[in-house]
C-alpha positions as CSV (number, residue, x, y, z in Angstrom):
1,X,-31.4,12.5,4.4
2,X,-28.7,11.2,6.7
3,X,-28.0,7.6,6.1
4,X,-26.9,6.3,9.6
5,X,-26.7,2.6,10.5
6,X,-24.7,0.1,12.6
7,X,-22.3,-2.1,11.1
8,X,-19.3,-4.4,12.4
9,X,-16.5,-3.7,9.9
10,X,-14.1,-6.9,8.9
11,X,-11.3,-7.6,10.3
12,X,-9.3,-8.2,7.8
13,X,-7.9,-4.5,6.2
14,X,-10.2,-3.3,3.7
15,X,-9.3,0.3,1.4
16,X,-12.2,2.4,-0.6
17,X,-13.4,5.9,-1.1
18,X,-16.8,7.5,-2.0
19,X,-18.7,10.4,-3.2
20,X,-20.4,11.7,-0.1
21,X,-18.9,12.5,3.7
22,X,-18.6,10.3,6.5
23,X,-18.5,9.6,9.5
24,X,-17.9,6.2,11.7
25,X,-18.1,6.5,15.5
26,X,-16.7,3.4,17.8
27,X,-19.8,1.7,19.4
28,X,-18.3,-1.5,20.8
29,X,-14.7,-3.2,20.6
30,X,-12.4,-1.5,18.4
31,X,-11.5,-0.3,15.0
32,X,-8.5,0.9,13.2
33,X,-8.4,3.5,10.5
34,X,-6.0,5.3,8.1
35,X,-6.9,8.5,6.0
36,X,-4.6,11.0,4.4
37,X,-1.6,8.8,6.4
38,X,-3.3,10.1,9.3
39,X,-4.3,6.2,11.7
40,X,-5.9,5.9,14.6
41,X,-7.5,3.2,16.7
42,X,-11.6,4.1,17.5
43,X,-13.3,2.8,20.8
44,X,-16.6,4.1,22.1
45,X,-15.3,7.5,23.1
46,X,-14.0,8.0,19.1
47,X,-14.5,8.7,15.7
48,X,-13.4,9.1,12.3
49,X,-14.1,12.0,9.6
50,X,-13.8,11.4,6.4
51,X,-14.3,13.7,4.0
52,X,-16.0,12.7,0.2
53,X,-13.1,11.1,-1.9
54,X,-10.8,10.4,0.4
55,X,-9.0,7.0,0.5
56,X,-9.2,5.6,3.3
57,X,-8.2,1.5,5.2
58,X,-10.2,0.5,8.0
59,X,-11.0,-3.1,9.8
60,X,-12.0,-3.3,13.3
61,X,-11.1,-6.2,16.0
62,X,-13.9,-9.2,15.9
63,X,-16.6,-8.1,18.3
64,X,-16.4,-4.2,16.8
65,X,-19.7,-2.6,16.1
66,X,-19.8,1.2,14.6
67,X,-22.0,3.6,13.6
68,X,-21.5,5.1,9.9
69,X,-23.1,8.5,9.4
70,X,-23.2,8.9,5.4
71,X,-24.2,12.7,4.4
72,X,-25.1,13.0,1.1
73,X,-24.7,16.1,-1.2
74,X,-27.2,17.9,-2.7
75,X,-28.9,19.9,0.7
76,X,-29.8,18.4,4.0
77,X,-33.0,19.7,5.9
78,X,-31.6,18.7,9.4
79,X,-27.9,20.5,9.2
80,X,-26.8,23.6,8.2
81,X,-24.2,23.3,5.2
82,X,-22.0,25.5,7.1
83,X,-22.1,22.8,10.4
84,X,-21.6,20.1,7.5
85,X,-18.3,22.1,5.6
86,X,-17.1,22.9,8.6
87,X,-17.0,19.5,10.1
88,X,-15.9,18.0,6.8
89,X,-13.2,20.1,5.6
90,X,-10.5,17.8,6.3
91,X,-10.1,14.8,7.5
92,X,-9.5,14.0,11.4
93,X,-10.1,11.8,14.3
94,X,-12.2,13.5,17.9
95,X,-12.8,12.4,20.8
96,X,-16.5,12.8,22.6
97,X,-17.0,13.7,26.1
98,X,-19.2,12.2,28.7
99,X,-22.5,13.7,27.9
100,X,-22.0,13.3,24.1
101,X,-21.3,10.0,24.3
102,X,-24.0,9.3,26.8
103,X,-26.7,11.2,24.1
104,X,-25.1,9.1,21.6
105,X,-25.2,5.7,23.3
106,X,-29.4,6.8,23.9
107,X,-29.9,7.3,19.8
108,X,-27.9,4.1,19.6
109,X,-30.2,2.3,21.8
110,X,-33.6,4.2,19.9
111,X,-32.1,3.4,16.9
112,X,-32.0,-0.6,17.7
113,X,-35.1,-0.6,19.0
114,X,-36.4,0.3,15.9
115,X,-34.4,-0.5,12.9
116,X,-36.2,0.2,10.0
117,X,-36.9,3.4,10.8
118,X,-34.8,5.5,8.6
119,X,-36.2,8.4,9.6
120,X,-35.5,8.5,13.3
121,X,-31.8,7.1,12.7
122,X,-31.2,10.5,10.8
123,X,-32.2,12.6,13.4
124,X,-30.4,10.6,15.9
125,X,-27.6,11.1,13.8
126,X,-28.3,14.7,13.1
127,X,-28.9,15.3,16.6
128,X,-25.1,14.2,17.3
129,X,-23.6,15.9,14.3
130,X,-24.5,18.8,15.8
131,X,-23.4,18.6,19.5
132,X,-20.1,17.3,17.9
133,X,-20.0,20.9,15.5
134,X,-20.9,22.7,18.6
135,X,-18.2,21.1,21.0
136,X,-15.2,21.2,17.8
137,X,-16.3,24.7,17.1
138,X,-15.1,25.6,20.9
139,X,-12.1,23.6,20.9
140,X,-10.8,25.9,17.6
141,X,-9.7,28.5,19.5
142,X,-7.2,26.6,21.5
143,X,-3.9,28.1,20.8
144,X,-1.7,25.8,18.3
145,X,1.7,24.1,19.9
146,X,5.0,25.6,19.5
147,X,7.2,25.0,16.7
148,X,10.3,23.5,16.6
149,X,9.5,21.5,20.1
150,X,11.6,18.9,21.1
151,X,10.0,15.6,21.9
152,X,11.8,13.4,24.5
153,X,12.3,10.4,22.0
154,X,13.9,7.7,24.2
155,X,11.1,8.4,26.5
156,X,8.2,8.0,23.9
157,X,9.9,4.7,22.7
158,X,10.0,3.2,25.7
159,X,7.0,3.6,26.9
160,X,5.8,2.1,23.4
161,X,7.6,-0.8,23.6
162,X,6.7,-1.6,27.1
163,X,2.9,-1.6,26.1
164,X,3.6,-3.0,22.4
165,X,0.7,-5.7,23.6
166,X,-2.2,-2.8,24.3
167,X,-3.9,-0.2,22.2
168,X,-1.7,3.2,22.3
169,X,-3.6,6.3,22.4
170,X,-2.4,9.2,20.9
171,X,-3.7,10.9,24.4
172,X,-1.3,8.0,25.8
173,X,1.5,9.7,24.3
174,X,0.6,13.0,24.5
175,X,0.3,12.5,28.7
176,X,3.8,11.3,28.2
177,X,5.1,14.2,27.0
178,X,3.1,17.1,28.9
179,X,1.1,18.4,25.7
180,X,-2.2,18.0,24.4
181,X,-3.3,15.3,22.0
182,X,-3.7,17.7,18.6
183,X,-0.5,19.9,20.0
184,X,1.5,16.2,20.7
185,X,0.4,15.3,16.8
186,X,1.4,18.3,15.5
187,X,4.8,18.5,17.0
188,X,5.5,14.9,16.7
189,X,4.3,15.3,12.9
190,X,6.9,18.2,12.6
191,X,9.8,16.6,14.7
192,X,9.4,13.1,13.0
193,X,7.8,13.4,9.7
194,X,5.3,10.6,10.2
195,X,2.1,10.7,12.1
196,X,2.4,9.1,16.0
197,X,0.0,6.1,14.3
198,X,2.6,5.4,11.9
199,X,5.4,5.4,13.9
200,X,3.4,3.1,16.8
201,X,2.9,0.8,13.7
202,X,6.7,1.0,12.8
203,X,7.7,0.0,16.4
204,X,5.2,-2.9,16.5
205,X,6.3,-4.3,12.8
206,X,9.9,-4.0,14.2
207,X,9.6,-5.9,16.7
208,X,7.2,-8.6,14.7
209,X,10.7,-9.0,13.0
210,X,12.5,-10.0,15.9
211,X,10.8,-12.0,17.3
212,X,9.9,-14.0,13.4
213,X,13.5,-14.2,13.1
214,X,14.8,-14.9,16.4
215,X,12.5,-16.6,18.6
216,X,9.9,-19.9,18.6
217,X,6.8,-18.3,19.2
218,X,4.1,-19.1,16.7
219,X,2.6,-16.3,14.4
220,X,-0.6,-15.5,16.1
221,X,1.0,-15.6,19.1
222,X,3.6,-12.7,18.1
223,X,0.6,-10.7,16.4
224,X,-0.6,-10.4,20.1
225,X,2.5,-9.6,21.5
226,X,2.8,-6.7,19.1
227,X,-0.5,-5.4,19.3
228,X,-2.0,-6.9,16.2
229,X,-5.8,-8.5,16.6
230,X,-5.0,-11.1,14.8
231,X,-2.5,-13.3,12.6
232,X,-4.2,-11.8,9.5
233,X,-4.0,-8.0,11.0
234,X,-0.5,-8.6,11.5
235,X,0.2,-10.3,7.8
236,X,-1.7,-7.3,6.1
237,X,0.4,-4.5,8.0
238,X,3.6,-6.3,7.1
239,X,2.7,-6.7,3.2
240,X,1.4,-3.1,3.2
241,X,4.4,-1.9,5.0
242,X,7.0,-3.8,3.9
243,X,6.4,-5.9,1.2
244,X,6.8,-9.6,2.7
245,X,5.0,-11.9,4.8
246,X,5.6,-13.7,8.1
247,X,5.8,-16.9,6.7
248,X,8.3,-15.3,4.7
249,X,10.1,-13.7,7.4
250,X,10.1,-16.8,9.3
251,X,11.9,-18.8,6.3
252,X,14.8,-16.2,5.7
């Protein structure tokens, strides 16, 4: 059975992996995630896949709330292996339409109403899985983006650093840019080397430096002008990143 339940993830930056699949859907606020080097920031229109055994950081900002989907191996009545294999084969981020994210915010609702009923939260959840198989399944045969594109770098930068404050979308950046969201990450994964949520982290960690080093402002007050939720988000991303803390920064 489907193990589906609604959780608000920490805010500081947790890492783990397991032995079954995944899958965490934005309900409320937001949450940040990085698998396979591949980040992204959920809200209610988003979600995460996560295959079984895959590493994998996550914290959300303080009034998140998610849905986790947990599949267990070993057969599953209400899904197909196929729709389950297919779904799961690597991981990825997508992004839900109006209708599927109006049927899901109705199983959220079912689901609260009755909270100990374990069986109605899996076909809620099963229910979902497969619109979401149906609706990827379709978007497969969209043709993939041209190598060796040129992204307008100068353009991309500055519109980073002009909304370094706010969450930035990799459908944001694609809009920039005249491409897709999965053409815009495969190009910008080719041209760059790095994922788009990697290099959005770079910029904001770069300019975290600056302003440690060259201005008065207190910590918290930079984590928010760089787009962290919080002091704490913003000390965890420089000691992952970078090896040092702003309170270190700040001294040198």
């Amino acid at each position: 059975m489907i193990d589906a339940g609604l959780i608000n993830l920490p805010v500081q930056s947790h890492r783990h992996h397991h032995h079954f699949h995944q899958m965490i859907v934005g309900v409320s606020g937001c949450a940040d995630f990085e698998v396979d080097g591949l980040g992204h920031r959920l809200d209610r229109w988003q979600g995460c896949v996560v295959p079984s055994d895959h590493p994998h950081y996550y914290c959300g900002d303080p009034d998140n709330r998610v849905l986790v989907l947990n599949l267990p191996f070993g057969g599953n009545d209400l899904l197909p292996d196929r729709v389950v294999e297919r779904l799961f084969e690597r991981p990825g981020y997508f992004t839900m339409d109006p209708r599927l994210q109006q049927l899901l915010s109705l199983g959220i609702q079912e689901i609260q109403q009755f909270p100990h009923d374990q069986g109605l939260a899996a076909h809620v959840a099963a229910t979902f899985i497969h619109g979401l198989s149906h609706r990827l399944g379709q978007s497969q045969s969209s043709p993939p983006s041209p190598r060796g594109r040129q992204l307008d770098r100068e353009r991309l930068d500055q519109f980073i650093d002009a909304h370094l404050g706010e969450s930035i979308s990799v459908f944001a950046l694609a809009k920039r840019v005249h491409l897709s969201p999965s053409q815009f990450q495969r190009v910008f994964k080719e041209g760059y080397g790095i994922t788009p949520h990697q290099y959005v982290i770079t910029r904001r960690l770069q300019k975290a430096r600056e302003l440690l080093t060259d201005s008065t402002l207190s910590i918290s007050e930079i984590a928010d002008h760089c787009g962290f939720s919080s002091q704490s988000a913003l000390t965890c991303a420089l000691q992952r990143h970078q090896g040092v803390t702003p309170g270190q920064l700040r001294r040198s």
